[in-house]
C-alpha positions as CSV (number, residue, x, y, z in Angstrom):
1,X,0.0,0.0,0.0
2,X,1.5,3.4,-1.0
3,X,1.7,6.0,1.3
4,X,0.7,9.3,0.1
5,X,1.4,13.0,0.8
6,X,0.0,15.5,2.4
7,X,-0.1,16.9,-1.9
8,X,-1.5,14.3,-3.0
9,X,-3.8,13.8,0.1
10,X,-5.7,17.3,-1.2
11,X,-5.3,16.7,-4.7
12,X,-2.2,17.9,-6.1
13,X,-1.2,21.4,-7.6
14,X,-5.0,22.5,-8.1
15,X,-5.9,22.2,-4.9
16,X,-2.5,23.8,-3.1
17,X,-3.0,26.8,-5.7
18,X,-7.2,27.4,-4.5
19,X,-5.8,27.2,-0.6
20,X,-3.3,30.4,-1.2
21,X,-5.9,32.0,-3.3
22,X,-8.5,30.9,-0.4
23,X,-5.5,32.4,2.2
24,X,-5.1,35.6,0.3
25,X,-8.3,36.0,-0.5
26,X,-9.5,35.7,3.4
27,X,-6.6,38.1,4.6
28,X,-8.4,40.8,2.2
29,X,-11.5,40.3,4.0
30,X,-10.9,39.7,7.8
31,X,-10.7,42.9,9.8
32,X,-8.3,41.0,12.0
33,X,-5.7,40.1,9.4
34,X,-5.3,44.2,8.1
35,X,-2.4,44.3,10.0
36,X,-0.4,41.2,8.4
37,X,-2.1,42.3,4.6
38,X,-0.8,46.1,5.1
39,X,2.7,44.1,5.1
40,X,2.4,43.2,1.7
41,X,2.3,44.6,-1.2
42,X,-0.7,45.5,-3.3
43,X,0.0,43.1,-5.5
44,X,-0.3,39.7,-4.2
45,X,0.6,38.2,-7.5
46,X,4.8,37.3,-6.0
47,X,3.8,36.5,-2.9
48,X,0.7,34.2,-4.1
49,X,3.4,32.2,-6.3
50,X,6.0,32.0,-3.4
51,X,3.2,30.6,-0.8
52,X,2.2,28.3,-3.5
53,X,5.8,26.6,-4.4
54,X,6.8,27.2,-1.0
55,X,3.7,24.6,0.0
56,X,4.0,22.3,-2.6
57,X,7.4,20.8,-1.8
58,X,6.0,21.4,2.2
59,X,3.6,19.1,1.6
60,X,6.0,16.2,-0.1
61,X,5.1,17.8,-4.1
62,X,7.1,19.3,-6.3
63,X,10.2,21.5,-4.7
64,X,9.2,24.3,-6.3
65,X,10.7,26.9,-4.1
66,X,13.7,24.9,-3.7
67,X,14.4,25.1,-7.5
């Protein structure tokens, strides 16, 4: 029996890419994350990709970040 990943466990590179939009998306709209958004830039389009790759190989995917 093969053992999977944490990656593969939530369905691979769709499914890590929908949890940082999900993360982002939710830091834009909770009053209690302004604090941590205001340290980022407008733009969440680097950061987004980072958080993404960074998770990927995190979770026992693709090193991404690591690359």
């Amino acid at each position: 029996m093969k053992i999977l990943t944490h990656y593969e466990r939530i369905g691979g590179k769709e499914n890590v890419r929908a949890l940082v939009q999900r993360f982002y998306q939710l830091m834009d709209e909770l009053p209690e994350a302004y604090g941590i958004r205001k340290l980022h830039a407008e733009d969440l389009q680097g950061a987004t990709d980072k958080l993404y790759k960074f998770l990927s190989g995190w979770m026992g995917g693709p090193q991404l970040y690591v690359e």
